[in-house]
C-alpha positions as CSV (number, residue, x, y, z in Angstrom):
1,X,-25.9,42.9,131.4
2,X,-29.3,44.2,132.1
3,X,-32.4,42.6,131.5
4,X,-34.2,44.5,128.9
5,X,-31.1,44.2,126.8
6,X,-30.3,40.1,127.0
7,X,-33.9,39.5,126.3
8,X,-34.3,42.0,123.6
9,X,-31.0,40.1,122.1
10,X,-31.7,37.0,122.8
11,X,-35.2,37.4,121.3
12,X,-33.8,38.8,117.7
13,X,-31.8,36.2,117.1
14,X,-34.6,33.7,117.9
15,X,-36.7,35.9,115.4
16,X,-33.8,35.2,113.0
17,X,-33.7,31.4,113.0
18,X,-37.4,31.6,113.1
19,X,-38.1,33.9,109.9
20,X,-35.5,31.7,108.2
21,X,-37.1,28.5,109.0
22,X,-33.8,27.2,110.4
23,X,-32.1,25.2,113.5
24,X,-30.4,28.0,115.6
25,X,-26.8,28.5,115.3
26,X,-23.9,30.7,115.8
27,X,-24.9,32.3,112.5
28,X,-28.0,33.7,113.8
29,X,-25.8,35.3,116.2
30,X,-24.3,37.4,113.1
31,X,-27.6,37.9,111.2
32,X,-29.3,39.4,113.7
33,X,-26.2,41.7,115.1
34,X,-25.8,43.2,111.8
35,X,-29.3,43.9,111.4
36,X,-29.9,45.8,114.4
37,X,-26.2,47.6,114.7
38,X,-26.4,48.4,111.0
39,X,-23.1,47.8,110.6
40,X,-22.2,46.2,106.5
41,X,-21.0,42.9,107.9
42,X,-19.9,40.6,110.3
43,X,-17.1,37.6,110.9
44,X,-17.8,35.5,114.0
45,X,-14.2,33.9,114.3
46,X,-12.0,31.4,116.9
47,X,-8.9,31.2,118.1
48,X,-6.7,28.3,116.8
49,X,-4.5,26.5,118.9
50,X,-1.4,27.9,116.3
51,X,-2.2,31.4,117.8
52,X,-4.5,32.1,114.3
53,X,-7.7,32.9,113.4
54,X,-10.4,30.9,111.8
55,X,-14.0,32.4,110.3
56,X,-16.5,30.0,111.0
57,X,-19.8,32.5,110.2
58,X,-18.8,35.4,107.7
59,X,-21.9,37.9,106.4
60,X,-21.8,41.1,104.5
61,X,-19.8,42.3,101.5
62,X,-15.7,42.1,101.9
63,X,-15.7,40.8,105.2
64,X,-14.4,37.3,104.2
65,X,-11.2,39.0,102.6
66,X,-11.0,41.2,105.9
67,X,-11.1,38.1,108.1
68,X,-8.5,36.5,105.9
69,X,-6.2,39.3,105.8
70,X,-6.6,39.5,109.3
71,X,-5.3,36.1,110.0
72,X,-2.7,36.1,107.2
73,X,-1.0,39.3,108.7
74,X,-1.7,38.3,112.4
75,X,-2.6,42.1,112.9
76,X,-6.1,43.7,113.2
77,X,-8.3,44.6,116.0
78,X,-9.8,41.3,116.0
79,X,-6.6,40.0,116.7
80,X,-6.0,42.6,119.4
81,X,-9.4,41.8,121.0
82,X,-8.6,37.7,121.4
83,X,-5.2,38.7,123.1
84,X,-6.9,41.6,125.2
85,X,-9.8,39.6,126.4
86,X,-11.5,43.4,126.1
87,X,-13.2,45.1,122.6
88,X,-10.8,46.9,120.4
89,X,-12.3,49.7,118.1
90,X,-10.8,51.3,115.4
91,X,-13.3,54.2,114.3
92,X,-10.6,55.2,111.6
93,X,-8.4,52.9,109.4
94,X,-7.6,55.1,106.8
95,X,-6.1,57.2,110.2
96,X,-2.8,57.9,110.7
97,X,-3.2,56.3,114.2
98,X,-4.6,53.0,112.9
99,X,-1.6,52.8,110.3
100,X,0.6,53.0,113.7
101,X,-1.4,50.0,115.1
102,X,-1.6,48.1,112.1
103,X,0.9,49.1,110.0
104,X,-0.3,46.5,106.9
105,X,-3.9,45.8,107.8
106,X,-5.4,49.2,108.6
107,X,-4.1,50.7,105.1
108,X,-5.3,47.2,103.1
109,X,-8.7,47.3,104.9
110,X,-9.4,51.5,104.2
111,X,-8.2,50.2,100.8
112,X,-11.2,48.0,100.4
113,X,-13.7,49.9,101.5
114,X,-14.0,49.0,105.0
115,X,-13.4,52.6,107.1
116,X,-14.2,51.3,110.4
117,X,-14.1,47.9,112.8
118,X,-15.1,47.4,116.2
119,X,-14.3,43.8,117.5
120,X,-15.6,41.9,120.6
121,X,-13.6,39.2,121.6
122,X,-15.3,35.8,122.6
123,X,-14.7,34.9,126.2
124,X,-15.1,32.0,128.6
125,X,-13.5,33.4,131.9
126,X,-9.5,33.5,131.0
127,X,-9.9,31.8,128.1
128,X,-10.5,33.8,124.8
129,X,-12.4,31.4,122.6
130,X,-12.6,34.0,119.2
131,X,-13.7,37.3,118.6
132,X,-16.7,39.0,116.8
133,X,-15.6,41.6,114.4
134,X,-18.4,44.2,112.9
135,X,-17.7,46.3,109.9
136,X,-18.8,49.3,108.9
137,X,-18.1,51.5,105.4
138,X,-18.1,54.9,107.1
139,X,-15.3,56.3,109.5
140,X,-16.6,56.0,113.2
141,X,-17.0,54.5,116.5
142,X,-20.0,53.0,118.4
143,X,-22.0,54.8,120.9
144,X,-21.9,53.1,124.3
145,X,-25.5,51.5,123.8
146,X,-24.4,49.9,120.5
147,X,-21.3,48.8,122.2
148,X,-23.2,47.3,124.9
149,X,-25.8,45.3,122.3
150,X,-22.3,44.4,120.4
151,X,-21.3,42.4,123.8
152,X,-24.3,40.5,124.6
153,X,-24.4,39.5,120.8
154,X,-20.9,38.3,121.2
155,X,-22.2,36.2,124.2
156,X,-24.7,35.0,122.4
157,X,-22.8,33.6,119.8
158,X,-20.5,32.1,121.5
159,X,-22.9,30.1,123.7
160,X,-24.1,28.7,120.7
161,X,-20.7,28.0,119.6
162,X,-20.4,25.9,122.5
163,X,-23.8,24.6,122.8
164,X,-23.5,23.3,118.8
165,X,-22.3,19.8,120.0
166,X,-22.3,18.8,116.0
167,X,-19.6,21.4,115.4
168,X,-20.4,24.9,114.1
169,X,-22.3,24.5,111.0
170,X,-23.9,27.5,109.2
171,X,-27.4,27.1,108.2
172,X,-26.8,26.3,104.7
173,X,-24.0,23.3,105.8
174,X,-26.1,21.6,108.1
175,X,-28.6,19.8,107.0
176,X,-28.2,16.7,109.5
177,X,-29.7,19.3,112.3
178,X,-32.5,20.0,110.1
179,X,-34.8,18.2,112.5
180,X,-33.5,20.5,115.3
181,X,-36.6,22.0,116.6
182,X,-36.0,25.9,116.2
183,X,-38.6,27.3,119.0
184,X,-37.3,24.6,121.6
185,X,-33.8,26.0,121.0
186,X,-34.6,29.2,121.5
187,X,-36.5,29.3,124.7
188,X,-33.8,26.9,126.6
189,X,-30.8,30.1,125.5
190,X,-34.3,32.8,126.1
191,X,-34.3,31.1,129.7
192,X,-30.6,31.5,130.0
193,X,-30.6,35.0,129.0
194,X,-33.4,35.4,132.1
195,X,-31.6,33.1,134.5
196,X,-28.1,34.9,133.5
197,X,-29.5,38.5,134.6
198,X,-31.1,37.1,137.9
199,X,-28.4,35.4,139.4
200,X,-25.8,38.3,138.0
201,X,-23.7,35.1,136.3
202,X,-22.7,34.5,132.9
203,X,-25.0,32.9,130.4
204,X,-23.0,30.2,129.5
205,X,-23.1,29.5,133.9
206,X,-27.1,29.9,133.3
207,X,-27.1,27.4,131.2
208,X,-24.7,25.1,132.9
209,X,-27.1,25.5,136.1
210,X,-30.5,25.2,133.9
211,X,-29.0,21.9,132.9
212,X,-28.6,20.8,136.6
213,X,-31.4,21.8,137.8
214,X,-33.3,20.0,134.9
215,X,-30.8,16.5,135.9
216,X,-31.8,17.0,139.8
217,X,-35.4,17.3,139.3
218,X,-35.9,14.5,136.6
219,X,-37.7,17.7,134.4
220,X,-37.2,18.0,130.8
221,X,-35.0,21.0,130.4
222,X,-37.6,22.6,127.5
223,X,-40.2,22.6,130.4
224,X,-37.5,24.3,132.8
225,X,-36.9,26.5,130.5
226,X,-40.6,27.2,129.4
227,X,-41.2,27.6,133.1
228,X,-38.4,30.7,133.6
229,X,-39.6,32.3,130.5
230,X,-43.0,32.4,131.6
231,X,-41.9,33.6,135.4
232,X,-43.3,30.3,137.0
233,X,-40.0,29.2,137.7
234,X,-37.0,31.3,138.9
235,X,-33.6,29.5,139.5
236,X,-31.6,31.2,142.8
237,X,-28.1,30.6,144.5
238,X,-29.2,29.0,148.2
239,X,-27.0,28.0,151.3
240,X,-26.6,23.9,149.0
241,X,-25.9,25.7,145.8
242,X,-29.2,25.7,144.0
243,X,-33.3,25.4,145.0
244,X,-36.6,26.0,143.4
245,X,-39.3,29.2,144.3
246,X,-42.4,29.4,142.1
247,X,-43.2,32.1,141.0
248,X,-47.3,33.4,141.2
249,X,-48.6,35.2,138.0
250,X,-49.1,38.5,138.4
């Protein structure tokens, strides 16, 4: 993941809560995806522990029933990506090729109006939490660059999966985190982004070590976190684990 890239994604969907007036959540995640792939929807869903699906964030036109027939068939490529652990694109459903794959779902979907699918799964190390799926309503695949902002969105979202320790409310369904303070929220998971890409670790690991570093030094972890988004503070791996360099302004 390079730089430029986490923070320009991490940054959108901060934009997103922001311009909506809302706590950030995993739906954020999905808004802000959509708007910058221009794909015609989204379905941020998880893996059950009865080897289904559930949608927890759906947006877009259609892509409820896609989710749904997903999980009620226990075919599609978002299905394919959770057991894979790797994205799964299918830039043609109404394609011979995709009726091979997905003998009921690929027909059913092209029947609907949905022509293509690329889906990201949602990964913790071994462990395949859920799967992104993005729609589109014109045959093709995404270009390596999309593909690559697809990822990191996926990461995103399911950090704040995770990090959602009330569950995994959509903005409309959770109005007892109203007093969530949006801007905080977003600048601990910017900082993550920032620490993710300098120590060449996983964001969800960036977070974990933010947190510690935070609990060892008795600091609040908003002012950690304002500290590595404003290059005062940078968070590296030492011979005991973890220490401290501040940064100078430039």
């Amino acid at each position: 993941m390079d730089r430029d890239r986490a923070m320009r994604v991490w940054t959108s969907v901060a934009l997103c809560a922001k311009r909506r007036g809302e706590p950030l959540t995993p739906a954020h995640a999905c808004l802000a995806c959509v708007d910058a792939l221009a794909v015609s929807g989204a379905a941020l869903v998880l893996a059950s522990d009865y080897g289904t699906t559930e949608p927890v964030y759906l947006t877009g036109a259609g892509a409820k029933a896609l989710a749904e027939l997903q999980t009620t068939l226990g075919e599609g490529p978002g299905i394919d990506a959770i057991a894979s652990g790797t994205p799964v694109m299918a830039g043609d459903l109404g394609s011979v090729a995709a009726a091979g794959r997905w003998p009921v779902f690929a027909p059913e979907a092209a029947r609907r109006g949905t022509k293509s699918i690329y889906s990201v799964p949602l990964a913790l190390g071994a462990l395949r939490i859920g799967a992104l799926d993005l729609y589109r309503d014109d045959p093709g695949e995404p270009d390596r660059e999309e593909l690559m902002d697809a990822v990191v969105y996926a990461d995103t979202a399911l950090l704040l999966v995770l990090d959602d320790l009330g569950g995994i409310p959509t903005p409309s369904e959770a109005p007892e985190h109203a007093g969530r303070p949006v801007l905080w929220q977003a600048e601990v998971h910017q900082a993550a982004g920032i620490v993710s890409v300098q120590l060449g670790v996983p964001v969800l690991d960036a977070l974990v070590r933010l947190r510690a570093h935070a609990f060892g030094t008795g600091d609040p972890l908003s002012e950690v976190a304002r500290a590595v988004v404003e290059r005062r503070l940078r968070l590296e791996n030492g011979s005991n684990g973890f220490h401290r360099r501040r940064e100078e302004r430039s």
